[in-house]
C-alpha positions in Angstrom: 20.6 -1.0 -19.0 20.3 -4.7 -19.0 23.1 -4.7 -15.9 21.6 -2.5 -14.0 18.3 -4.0 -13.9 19.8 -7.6 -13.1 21.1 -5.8 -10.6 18.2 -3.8 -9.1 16.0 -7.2 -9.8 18.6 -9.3 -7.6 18.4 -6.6 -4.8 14.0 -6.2 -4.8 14.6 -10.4 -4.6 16.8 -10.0 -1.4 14.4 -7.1 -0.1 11.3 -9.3 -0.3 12.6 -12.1 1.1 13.2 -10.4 4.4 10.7 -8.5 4.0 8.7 -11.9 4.0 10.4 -13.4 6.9 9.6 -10.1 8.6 6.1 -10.3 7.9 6.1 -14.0 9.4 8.2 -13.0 12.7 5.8 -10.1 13.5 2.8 -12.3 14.7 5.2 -14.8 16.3 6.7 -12.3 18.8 3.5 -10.6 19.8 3.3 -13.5 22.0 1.9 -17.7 21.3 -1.2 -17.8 18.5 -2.2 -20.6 19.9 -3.2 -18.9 23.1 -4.1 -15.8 21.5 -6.8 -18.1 19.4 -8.1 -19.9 22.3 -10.8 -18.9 24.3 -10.8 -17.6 27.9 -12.5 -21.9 28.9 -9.3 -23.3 27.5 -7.1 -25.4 28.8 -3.8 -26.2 28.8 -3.9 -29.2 26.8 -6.6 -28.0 24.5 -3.8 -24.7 23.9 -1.0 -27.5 23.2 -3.4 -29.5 21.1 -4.4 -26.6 18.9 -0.6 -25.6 18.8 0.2 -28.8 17.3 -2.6 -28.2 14.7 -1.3 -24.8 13.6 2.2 -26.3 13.2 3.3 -24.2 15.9 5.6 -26.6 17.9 7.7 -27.0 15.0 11.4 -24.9 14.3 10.5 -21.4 13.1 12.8 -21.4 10.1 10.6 -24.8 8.8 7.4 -23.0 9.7 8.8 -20.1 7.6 9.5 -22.5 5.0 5.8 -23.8 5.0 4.3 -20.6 4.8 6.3 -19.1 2.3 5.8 -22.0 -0.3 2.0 -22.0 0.1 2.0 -18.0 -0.3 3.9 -17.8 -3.1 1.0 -20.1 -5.4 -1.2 -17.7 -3.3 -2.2 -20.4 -0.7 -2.5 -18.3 2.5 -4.4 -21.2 4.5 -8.3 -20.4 6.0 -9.4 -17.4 7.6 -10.5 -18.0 11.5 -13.3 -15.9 10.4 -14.8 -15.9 7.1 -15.5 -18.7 5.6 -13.7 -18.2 3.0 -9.9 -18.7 1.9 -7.6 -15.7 2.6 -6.3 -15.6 -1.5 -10.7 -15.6 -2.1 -10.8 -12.8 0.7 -7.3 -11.1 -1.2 -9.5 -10.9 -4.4 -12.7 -9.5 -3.6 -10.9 -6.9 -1.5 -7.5 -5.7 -3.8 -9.5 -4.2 -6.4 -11.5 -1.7 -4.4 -8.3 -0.4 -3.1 -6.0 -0.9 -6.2 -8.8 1.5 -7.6 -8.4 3.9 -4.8 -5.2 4.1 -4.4 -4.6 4.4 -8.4 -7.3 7.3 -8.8 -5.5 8.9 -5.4 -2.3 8.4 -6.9 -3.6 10.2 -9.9 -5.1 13.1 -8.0 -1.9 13.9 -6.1 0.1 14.1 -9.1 -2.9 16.2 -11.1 -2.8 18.2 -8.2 1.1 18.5 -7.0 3.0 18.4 -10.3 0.9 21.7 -11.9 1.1 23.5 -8.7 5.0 22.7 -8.5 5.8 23.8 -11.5 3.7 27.5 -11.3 5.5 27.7 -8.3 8.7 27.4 -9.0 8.4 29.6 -12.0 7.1 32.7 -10.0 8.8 32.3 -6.8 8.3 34.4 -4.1 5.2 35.6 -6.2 1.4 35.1 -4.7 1.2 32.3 -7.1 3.7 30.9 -5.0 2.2 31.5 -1.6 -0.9 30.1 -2.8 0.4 27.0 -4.2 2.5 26.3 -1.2 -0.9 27.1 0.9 -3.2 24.7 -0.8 -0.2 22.2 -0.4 0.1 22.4 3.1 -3.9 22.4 3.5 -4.0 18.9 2.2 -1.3 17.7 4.9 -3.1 19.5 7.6 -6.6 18.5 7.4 -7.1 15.0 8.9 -8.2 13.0 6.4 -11.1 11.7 7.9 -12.8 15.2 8.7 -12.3 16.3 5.2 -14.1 13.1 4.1 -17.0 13.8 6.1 -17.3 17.2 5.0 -17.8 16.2 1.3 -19.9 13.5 2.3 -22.4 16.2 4.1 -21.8 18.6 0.9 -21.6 17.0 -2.3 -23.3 13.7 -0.8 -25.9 14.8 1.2 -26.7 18.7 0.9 -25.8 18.8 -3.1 -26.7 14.6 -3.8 -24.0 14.7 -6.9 -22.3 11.7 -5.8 -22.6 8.8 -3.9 -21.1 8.4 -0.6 -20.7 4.7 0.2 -20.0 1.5 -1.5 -17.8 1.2 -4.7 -20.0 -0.2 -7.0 -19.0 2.6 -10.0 -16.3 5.1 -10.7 -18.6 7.8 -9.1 -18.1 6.1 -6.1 -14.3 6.7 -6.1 -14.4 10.1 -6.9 -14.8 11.5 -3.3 -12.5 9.2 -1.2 -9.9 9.4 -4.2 -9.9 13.2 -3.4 -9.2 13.0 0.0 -6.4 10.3 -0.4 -4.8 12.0 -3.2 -5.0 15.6 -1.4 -3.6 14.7 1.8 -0.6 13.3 -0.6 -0.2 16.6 -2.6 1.9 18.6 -0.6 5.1 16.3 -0.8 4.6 16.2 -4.9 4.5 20.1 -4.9 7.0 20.7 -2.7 9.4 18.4 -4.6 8.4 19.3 -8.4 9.4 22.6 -6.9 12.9 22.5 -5.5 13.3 20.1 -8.5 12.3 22.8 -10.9 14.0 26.0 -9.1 17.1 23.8 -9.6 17.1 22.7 -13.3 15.8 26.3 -14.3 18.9 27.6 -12.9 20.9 24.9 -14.9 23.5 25.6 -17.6 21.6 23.5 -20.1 18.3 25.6 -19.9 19.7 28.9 -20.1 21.8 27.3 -23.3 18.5 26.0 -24.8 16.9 29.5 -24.3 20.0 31.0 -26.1 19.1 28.6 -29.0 15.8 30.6 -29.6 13.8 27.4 -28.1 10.5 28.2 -27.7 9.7 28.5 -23.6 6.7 25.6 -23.7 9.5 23.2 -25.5 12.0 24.1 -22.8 9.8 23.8 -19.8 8.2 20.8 -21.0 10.8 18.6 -23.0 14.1 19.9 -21.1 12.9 21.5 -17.6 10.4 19.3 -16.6 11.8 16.1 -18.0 14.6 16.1 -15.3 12.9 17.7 -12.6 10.0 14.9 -12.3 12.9 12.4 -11.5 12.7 12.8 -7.7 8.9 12.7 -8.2 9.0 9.5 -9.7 10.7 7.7 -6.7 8.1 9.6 -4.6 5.3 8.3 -6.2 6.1 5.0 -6.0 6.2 5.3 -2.7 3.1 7.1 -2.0 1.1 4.5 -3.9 2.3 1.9 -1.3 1.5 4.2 0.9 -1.8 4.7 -0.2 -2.3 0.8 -0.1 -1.4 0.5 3.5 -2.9 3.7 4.9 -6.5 3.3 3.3 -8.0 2.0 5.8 -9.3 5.0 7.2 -10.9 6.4 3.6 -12.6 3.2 3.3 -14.0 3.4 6.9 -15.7 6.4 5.9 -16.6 5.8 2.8 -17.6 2.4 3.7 -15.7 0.8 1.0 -14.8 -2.9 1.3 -11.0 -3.1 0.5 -8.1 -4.8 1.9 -7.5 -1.8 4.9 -10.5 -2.5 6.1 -10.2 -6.4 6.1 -7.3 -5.5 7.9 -8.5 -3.9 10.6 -11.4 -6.3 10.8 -8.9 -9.0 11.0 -6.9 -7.5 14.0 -9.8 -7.0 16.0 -11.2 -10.7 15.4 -7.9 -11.9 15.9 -8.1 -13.5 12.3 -4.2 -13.9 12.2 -3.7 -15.6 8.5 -5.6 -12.4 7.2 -3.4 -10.0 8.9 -0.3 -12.0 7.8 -1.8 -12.1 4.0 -2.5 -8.4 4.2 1.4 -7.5 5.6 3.4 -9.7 2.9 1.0 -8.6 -0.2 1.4 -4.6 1.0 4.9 -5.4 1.6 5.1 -6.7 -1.9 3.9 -3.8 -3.3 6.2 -1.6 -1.5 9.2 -3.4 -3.0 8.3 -3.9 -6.7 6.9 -0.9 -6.9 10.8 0.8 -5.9 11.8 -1.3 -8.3 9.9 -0.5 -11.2 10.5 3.2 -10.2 14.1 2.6 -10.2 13.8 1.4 -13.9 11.7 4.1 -14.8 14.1 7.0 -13.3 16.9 4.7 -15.6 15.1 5.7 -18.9 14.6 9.2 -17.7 18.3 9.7 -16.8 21.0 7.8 -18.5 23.3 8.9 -15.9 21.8 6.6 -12.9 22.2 3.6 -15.0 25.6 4.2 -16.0 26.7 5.2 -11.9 
């Protein structure tokens, strides 16, 4: 085990690092910051004079260098904007949409693993049709409409919850809905195959000819393996989740990092944006990597491959 995560740890080190210098390239191709940040009055030496200011005349690599020192003690330089540091922007911001994406994260597996598993054990049943209905419901709504429509019915006609701000856990209970929902369908679908395929296993049918009872078998034997795949998955859809909040907390004006990001590319507030790509980036890649781990324990077999 100790190998293989030395191994997996070496390669989420590799991954970040380009991901890094990714994340720094993407704002220099889209054309010169410094003439991007001045204004329509500016002239050519005032362009050149701010270039030299923002470090911007020196060889990419040593402005890579620069910035990726200062970012990893969390120094991610003055927002054009705010008035505030980016890593003081970073702060107020993560933990409205850590929350979010957490309490979606927990609604799509709530949601996706229970349905997944019915289905697979009455295929081709109504159970099965209505599982893989309410599934593909979440993935077809837009996410934004649904939203609305529990703000105007549980928000406004009914008044059970709040609609805006995330000041309690009440306030996360409607937009983590519609992020987990829309998420569901790719949980059911793969707790599904996965189960349909390790009920049809060898093992199981030996465990049922051991007089098992059927909860210890679906639970302890079935469900154990099937929930690999979904493990990877949900990794991924809590990065997911990170990066595509922005919308959720539009409409349920919520004050995270998707909306500071889409404030920041329409005020041209470049360190922001740049802040925002390399910490969802980050996520992305540790969060593999910690999945990776976690599908180790679950299956001896990937660690010894």
């Amino acid at each position: 085990m100790l190998k293989y995560t030395l191994h997996k740890l070496l390669m989420a080190a590799l991954v970040a690092v380009t991901v890094s210098f990714i994340a720094f390239m993407l704002l220099r191709v889209s054309g010169d910051l410094a003439t991007a940040m001045g204004d329509e009055a500016a002239k050519g030496e005032d362009i050149a004079r701010l270039r030299v200011q923002l470090g911007l005349d020196r060889p990419l690599l040593s402005q890579y260098w620069d910035w990726a020192s200062r970012a990893s003690t969390g120094d991610f330089g003055k927002s054009f904007y705010y008035p505030e540091t980016v890593w003081t922007l970073l702060k107020q911001r993560l933990p409205v949409t850590l929350s979010l994406a957490c309490w979606g994260l927990a609604v799509s597996l709530a949601i996706g693993i229970p349905l997944g598993v019915l289905a697979a054990l009455r295929p081709n049943t109504l159970m099965d049709r209505v599982a893989m209905t309410l599934a593909v419901l979440g993935q077809a709504l837009p996410t934004f409409w649904l939203g609305l429509l529990l703000i105007v019915f549980f928000g406004l006609t009914l008044r059970w919850l709040p609609i805006s701000g995330a000041d309690t856990w009440l306030h996360f209970v409607l937009p983590s809905f519609v992020l987990g929902y829309y998420s569901t369908p790719a949980v059911m679908r793969l707790t599904r195959s996965g189960m349909l395929e390790v009920l049809a296993s060898d093992y199981i049918r030996t465990a049922y000819a051991k007089g098992l009872p059927h909860r210890t078998v679906l639970f302890k034997h079935a469900l154990r393996n099937a929930v690999i795949p979904v493990v990877a998955l949900a990794s991924v859809q809590f990065g997911h989740m990170l990066s595509g909040s922005v919308v959720i907390e539009t409409v349920f004006a919520m004050q995270g990092i998707g909306q500071l990001a889409w404030q920041s590319i329409s005020r041209q507030d470049f360190p922001v944006v740049q802040a925002v790509l390399l910490l969802v980036s980050m996520f992305y890649v540790w969060l593999t990597f910690a999945s990776d781990l976690i599908n180790a324990w679950l299956d001896p077999r990937i660690r010894a491959s």
